[in-house]
C-alpha atoms as an extended CHARMM CRD file, in Angstrom:
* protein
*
       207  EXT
         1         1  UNK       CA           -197.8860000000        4.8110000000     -190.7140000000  PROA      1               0.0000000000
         2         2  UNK       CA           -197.0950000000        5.7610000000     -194.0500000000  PROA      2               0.0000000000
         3         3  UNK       CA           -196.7590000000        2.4420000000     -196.2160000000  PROA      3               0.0000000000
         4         4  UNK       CA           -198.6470000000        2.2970000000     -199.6350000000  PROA      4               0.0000000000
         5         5  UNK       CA           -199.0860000000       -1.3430000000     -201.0260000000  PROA      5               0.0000000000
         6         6  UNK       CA           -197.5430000000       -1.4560000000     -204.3260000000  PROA      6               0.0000000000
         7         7  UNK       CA           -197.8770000000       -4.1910000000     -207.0970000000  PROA      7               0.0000000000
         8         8  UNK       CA           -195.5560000000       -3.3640000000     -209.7910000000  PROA      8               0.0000000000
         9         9  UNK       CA           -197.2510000000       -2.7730000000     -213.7520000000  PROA      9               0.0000000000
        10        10  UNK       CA           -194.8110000000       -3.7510000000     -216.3480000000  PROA      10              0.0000000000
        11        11  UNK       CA           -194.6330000000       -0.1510000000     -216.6400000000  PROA      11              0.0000000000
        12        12  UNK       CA           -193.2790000000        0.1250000000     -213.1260000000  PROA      12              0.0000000000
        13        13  UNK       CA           -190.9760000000       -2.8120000000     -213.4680000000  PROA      13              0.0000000000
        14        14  UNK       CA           -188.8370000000       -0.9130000000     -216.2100000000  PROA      14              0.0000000000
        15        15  UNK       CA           -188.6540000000        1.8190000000     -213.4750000000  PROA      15              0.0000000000
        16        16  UNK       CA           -187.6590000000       -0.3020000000     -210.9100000000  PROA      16              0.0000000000
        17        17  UNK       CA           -183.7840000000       -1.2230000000     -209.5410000000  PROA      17              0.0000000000
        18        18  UNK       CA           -183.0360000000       -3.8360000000     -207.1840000000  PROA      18              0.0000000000
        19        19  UNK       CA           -180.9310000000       -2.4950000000     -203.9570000000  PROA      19              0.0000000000
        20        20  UNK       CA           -178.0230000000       -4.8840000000     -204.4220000000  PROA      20              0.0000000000
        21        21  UNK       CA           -178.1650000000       -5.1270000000     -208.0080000000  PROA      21              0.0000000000
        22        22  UNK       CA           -174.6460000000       -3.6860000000     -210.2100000000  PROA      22              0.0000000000
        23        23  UNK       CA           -174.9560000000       -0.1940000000     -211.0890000000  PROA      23              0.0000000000
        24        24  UNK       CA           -177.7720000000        0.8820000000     -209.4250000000  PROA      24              0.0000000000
        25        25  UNK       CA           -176.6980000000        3.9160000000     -207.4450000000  PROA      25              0.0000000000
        26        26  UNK       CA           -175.8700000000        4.9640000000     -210.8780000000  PROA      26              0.0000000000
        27        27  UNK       CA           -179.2250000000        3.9700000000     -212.6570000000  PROA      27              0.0000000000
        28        28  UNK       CA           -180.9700000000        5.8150000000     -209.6210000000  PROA      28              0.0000000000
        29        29  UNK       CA           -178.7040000000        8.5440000000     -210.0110000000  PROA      29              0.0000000000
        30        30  UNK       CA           -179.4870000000        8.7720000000     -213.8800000000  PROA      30              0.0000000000
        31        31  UNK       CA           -182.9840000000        8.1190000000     -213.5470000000  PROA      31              0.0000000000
        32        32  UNK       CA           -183.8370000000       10.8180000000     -210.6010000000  PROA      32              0.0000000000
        33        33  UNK       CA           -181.7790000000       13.5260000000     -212.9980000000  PROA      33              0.0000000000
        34        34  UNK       CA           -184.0290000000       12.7240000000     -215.8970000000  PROA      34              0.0000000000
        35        35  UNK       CA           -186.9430000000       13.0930000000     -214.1710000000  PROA      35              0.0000000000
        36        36  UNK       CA           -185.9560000000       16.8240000000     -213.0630000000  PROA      36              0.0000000000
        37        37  UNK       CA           -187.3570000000       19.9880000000     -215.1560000000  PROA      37              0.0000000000
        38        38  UNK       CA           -185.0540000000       21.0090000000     -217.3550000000  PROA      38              0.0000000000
        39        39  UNK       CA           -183.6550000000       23.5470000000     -217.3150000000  PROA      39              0.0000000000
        40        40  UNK       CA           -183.9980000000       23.1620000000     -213.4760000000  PROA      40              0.0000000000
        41        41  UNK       CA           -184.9880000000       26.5030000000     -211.8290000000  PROA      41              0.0000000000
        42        42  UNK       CA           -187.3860000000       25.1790000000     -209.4540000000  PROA      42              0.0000000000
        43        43  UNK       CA           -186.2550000000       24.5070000000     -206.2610000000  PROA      43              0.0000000000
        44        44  UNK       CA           -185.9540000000       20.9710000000     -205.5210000000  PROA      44              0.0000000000
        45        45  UNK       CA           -187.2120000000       19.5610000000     -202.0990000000  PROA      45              0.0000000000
        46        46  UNK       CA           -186.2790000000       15.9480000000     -201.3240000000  PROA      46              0.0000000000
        47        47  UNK       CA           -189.3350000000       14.8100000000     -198.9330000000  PROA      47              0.0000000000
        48        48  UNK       CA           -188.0940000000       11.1950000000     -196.6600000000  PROA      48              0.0000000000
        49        49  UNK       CA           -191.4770000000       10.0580000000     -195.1250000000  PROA      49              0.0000000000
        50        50  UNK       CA           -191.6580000000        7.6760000000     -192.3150000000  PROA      50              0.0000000000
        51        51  UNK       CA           -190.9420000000        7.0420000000     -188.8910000000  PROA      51              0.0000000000
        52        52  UNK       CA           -188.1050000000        5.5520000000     -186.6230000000  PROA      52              0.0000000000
        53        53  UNK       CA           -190.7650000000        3.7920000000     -184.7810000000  PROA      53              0.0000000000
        54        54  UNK       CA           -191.2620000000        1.2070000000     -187.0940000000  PROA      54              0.0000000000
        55        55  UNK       CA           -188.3790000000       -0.7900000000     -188.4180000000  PROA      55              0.0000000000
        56        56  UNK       CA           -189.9540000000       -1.3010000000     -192.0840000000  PROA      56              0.0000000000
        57        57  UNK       CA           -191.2220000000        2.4210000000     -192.4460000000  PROA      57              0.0000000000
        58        58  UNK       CA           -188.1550000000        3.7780000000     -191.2350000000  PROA      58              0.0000000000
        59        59  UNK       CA           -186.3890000000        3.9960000000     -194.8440000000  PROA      59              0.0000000000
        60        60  UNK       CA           -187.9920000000        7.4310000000     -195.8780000000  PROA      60              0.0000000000
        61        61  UNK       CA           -186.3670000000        8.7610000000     -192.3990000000  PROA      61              0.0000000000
        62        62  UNK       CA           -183.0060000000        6.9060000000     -192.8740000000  PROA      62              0.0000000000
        63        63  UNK       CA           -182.5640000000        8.0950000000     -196.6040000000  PROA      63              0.0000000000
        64        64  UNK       CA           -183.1830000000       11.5110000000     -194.9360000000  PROA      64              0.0000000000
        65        65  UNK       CA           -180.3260000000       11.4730000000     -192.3410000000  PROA      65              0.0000000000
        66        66  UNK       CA           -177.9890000000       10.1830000000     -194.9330000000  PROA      66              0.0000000000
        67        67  UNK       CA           -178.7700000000       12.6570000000     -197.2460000000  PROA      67              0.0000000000
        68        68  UNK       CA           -178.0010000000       15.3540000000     -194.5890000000  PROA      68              0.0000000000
        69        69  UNK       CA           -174.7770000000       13.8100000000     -194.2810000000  PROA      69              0.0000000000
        70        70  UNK       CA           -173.8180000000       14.4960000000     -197.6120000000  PROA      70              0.0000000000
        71        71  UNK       CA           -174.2020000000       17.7210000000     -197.3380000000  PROA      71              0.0000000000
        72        72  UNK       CA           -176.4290000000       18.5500000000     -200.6610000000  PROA      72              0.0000000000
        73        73  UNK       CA           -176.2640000000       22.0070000000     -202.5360000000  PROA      73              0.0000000000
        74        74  UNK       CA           -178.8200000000       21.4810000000     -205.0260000000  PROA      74              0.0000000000
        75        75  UNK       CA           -181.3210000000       19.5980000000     -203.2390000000  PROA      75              0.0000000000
        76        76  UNK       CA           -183.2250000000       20.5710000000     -199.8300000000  PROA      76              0.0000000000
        77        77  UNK       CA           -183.9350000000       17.8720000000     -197.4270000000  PROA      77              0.0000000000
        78        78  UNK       CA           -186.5100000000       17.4750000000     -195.3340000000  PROA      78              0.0000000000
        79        79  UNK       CA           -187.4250000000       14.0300000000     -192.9780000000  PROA      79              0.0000000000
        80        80  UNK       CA           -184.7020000000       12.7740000000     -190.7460000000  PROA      80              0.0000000000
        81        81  UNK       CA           -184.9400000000       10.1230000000     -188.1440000000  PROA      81              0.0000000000
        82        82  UNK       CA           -184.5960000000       13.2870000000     -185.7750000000  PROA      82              0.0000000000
        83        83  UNK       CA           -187.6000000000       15.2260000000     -187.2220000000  PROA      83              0.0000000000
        84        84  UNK       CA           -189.8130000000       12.4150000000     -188.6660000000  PROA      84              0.0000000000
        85        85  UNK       CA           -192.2910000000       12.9600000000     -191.7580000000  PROA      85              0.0000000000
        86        86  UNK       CA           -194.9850000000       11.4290000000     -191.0190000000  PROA      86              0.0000000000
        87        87  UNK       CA           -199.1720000000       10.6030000000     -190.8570000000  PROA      87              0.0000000000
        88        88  UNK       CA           -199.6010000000       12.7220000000     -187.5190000000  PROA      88              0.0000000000
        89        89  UNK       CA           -197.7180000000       15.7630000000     -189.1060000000  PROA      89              0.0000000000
        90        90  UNK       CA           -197.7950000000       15.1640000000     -193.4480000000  PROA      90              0.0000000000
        91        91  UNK       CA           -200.1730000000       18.4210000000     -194.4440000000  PROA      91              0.0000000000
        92        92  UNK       CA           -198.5270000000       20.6190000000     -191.8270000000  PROA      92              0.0000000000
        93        93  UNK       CA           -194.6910000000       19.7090000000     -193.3630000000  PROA      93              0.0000000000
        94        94  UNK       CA           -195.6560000000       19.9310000000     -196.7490000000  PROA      94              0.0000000000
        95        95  UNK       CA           -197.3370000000       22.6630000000     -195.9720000000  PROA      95              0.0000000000
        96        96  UNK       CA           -194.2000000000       24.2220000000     -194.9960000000  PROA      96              0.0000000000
        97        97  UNK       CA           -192.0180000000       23.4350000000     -197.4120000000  PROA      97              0.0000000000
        98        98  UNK       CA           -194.0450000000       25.0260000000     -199.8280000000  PROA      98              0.0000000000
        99        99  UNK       CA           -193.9010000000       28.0900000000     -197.7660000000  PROA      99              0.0000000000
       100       100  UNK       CA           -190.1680000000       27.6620000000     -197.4710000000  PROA      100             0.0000000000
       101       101  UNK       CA           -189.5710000000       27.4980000000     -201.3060000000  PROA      101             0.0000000000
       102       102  UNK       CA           -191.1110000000       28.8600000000     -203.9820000000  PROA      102             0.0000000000
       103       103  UNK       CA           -193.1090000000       25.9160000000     -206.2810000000  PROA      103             0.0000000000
       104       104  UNK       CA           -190.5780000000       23.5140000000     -205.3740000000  PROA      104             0.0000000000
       105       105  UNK       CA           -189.9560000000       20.2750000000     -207.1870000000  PROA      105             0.0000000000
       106       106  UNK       CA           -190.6550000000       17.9580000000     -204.5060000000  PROA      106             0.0000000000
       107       107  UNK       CA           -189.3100000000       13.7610000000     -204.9540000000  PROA      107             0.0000000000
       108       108  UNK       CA           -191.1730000000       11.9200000000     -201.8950000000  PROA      108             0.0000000000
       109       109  UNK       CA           -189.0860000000        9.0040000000     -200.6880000000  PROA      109             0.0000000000
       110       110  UNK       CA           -191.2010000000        6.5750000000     -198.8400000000  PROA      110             0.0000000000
       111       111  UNK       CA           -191.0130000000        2.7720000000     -197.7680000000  PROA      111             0.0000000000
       112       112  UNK       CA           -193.6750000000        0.2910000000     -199.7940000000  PROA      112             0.0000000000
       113       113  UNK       CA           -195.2360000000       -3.0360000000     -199.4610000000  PROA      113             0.0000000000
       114       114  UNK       CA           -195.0400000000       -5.7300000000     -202.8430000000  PROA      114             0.0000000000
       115       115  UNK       CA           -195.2480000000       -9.5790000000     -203.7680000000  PROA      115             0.0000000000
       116       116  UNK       CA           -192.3870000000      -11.6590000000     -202.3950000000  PROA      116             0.0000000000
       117       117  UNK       CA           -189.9920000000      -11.3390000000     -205.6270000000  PROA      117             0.0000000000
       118       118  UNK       CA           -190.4780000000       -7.2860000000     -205.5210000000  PROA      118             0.0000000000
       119       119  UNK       CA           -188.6320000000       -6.6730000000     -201.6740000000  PROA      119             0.0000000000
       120       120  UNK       CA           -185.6450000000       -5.0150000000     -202.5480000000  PROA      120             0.0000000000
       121       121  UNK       CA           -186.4630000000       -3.2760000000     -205.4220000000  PROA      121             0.0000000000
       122       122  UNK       CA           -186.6880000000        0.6500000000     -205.6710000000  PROA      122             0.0000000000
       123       123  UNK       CA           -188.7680000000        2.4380000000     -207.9910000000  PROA      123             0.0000000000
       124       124  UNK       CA           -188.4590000000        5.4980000000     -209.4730000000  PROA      124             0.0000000000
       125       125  UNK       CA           -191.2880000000        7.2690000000     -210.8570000000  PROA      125             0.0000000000
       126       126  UNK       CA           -193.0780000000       10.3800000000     -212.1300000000  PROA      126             0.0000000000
       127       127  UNK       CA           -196.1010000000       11.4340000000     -209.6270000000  PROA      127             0.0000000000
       128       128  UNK       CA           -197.0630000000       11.8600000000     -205.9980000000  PROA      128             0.0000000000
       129       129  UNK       CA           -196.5910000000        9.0090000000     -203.7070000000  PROA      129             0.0000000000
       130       130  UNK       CA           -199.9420000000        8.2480000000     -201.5960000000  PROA      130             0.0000000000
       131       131  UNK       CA           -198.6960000000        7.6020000000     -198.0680000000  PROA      131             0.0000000000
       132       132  UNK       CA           -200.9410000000        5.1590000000     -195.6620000000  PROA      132             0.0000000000
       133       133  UNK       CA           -202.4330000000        2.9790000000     -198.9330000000  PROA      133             0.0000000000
       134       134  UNK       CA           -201.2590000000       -0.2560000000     -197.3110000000  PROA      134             0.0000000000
       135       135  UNK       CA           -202.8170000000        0.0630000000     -194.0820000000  PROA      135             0.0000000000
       136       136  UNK       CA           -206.0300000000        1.9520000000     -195.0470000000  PROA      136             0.0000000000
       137       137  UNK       CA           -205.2530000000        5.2970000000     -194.4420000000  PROA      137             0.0000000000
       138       138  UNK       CA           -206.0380000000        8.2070000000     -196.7050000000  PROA      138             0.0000000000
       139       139  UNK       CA           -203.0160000000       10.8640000000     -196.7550000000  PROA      139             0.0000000000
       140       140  UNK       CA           -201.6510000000       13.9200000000     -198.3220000000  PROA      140             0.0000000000
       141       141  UNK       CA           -200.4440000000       12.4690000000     -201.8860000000  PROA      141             0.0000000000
       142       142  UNK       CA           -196.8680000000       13.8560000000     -202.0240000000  PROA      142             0.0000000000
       143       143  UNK       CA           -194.4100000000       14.7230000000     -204.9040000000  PROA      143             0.0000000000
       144       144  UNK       CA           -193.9620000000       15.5530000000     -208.3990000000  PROA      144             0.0000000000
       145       145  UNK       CA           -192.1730000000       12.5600000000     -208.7470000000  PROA      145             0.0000000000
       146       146  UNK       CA           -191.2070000000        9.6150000000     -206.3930000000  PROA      146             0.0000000000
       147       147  UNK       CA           -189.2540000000        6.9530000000     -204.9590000000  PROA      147             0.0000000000
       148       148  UNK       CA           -190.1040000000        4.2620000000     -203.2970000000  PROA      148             0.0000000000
       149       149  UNK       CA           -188.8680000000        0.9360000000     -201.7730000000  PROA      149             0.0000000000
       150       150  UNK       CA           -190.3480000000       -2.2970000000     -201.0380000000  PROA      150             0.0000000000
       151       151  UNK       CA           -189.0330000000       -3.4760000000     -197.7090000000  PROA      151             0.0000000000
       152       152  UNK       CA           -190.8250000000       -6.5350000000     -197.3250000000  PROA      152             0.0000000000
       153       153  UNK       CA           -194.6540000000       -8.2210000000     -198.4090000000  PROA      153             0.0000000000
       154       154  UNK       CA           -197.8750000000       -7.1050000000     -198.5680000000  PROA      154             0.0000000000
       155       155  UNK       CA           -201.5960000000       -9.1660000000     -197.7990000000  PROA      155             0.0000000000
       156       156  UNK       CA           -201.6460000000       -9.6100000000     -194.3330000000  PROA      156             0.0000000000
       157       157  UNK       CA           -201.1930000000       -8.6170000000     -190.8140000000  PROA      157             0.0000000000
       158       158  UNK       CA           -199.6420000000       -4.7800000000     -192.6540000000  PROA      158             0.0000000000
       159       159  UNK       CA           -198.1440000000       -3.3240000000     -188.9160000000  PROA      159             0.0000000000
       160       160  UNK       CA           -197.0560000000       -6.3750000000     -187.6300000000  PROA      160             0.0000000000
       161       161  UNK       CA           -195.2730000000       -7.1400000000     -191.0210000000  PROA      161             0.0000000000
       162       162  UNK       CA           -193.6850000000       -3.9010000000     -190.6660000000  PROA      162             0.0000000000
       163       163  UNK       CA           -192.8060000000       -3.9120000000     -187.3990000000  PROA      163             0.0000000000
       164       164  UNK       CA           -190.8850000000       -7.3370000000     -188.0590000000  PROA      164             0.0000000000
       165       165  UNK       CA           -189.1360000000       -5.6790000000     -191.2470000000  PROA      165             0.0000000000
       166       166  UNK       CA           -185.2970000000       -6.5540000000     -190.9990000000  PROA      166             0.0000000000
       167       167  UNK       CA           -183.4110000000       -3.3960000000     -190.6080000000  PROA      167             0.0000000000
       168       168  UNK       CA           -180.5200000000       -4.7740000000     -192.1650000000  PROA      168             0.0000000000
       169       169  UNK       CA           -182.1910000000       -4.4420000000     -195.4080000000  PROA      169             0.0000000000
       170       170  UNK       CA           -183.9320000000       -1.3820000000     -194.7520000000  PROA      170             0.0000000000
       171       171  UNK       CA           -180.6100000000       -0.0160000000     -194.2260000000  PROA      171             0.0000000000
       172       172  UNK       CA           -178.8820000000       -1.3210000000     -196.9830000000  PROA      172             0.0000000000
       173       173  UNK       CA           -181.9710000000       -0.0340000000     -198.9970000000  PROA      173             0.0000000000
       174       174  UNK       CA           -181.4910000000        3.0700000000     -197.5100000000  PROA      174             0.0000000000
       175       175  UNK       CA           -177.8490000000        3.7390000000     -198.4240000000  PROA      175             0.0000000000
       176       176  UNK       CA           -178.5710000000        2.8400000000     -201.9920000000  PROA      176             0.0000000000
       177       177  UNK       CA           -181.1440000000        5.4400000000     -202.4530000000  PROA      177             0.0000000000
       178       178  UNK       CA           -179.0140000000        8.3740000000     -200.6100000000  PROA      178             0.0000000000
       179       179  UNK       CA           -175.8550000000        7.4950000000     -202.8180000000  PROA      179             0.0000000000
       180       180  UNK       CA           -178.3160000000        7.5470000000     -206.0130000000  PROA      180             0.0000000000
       181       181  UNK       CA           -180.0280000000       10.5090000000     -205.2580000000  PROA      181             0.0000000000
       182       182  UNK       CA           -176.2710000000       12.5610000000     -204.2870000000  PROA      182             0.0000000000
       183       183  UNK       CA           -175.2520000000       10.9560000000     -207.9270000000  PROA      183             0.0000000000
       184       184  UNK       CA           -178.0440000000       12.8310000000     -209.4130000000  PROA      184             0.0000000000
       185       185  UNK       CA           -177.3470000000       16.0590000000     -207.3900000000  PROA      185             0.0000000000
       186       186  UNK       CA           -173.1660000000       15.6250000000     -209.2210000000  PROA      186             0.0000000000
       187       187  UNK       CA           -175.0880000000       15.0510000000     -212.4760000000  PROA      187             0.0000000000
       188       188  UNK       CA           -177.0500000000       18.4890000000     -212.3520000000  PROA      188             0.0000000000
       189       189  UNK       CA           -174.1720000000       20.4850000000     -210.8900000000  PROA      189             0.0000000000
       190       190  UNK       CA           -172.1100000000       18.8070000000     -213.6680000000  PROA      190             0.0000000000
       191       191  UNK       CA           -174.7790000000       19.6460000000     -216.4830000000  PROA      191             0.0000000000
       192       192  UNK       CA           -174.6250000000       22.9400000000     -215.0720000000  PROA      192             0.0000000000
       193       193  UNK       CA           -170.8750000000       23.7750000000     -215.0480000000  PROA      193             0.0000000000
       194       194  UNK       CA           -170.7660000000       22.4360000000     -218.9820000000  PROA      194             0.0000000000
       195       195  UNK       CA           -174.2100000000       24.9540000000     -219.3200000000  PROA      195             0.0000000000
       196       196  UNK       CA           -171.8870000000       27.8510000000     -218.1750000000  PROA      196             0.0000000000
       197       197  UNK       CA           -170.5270000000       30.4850000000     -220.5810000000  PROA      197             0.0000000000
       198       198  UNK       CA           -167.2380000000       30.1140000000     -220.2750000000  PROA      198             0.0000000000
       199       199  UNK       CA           -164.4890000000       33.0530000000     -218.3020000000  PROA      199             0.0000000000
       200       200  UNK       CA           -163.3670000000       35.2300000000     -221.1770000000  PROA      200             0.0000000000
       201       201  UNK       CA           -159.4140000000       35.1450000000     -221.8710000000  PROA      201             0.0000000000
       202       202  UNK       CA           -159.3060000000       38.5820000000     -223.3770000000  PROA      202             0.0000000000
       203       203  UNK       CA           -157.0590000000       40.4210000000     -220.8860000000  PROA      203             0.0000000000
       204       204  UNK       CA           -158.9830000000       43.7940000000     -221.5620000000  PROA      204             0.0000000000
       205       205  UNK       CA           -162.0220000000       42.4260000000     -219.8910000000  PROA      205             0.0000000000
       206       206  UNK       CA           -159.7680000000       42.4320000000     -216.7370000000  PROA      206             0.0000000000
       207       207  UNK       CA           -159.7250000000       46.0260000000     -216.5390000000  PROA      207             0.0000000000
């Protein structure tokens, strides 16, 4: 499993957007592009963790396969419900990916446990996620930044709550955070067009 137990600082509330709340695929979008380098030049690896096994940590693996739908040109994607991220195989993957790209940027997307009024919200956040904190395990922390979801409540009985997760929510969760995080990807490749020096008119330069 990878589900951290997160209780929410008033720090992390004003980072926080609930799934079904108006505007947030935008407010994701925004607040994923702010927390990029800038100017970008790192490589930027978006790292889903999870599995399909489990209904409530399945969001890290869902936001994955949506995001390969999209078809991203800025951002690299790696954890699909095909090829999981997840405890069993965490070092060896990151691992990987750090061979694959040189320093990357990487944004860990992972499912979270929270109190009862939290479930639904996603937060957004500088620093490394820390995988397997809600059911005792100690994992890789991963990312420069994160986000993360709270798919349903922490305190008690951790796998069976997660096993019991409803996937409609994790879905809907799911979608949210793959249309934010494709926002953010138009927002850098947007920033980047209005970077550009513009074509010179000079008909000269033609020749």
């Amino acid at each position: 499993m990878s589900i951290p137990s997160i209780f929410f600082s008033s720090k992390e509330e004003r980072n926080r957007v609930f799934y079904d709340e108006q505007g947030a695929v935008s407010s994701i979008g925004w607040r994923v592009a702010s927390l990029l380098p800038d100017p970008l030049v790192q490589p930027v690896a978006i790292v889903c963790i999870g599995t399909d096994r489990s209904t409530g940590d399945s969001l890290g693996p869902l936001v994955g396969t949506m995001l390969k739908e999209k078809r991203l040109t800025r951002f690299h994607v790696y954890g699909t419900l095909e090829e999981p991220i997840h405890a069993v195989n965490l070092e060896e993957k990151v691992e990987a990916i750090r061979l694959i790209h040189n320093d990357p940027f990487m944004i860990a997307v992972d499912a979270c446990l929270g109190r009862l009024k939290s479930v639904g919200a996603i937060t957004i956040a500088k620093g490394p996620v820390r995988p397997g904190a809600g059911v005792n395990k100690q994992l890789l922390p991963v990312g420069d930044a994160h986000i993360t979801g709270v798919v349903n409540v922490s305190g008690f009985m951790e796998f069976f709550v997660l096993q019991n997760t409803r996937l409609h929510l994790v879905m809907n969760m799911a979608k949210t955070i793959a249309n934010g995080i494709y926002e953010a990807e138009r927002f850098i490749l947007r920033k980047e067009r209005l970077a550009a020096p513009p074509l010179s008119t000079d008909r000269h330069s033609l020749w």
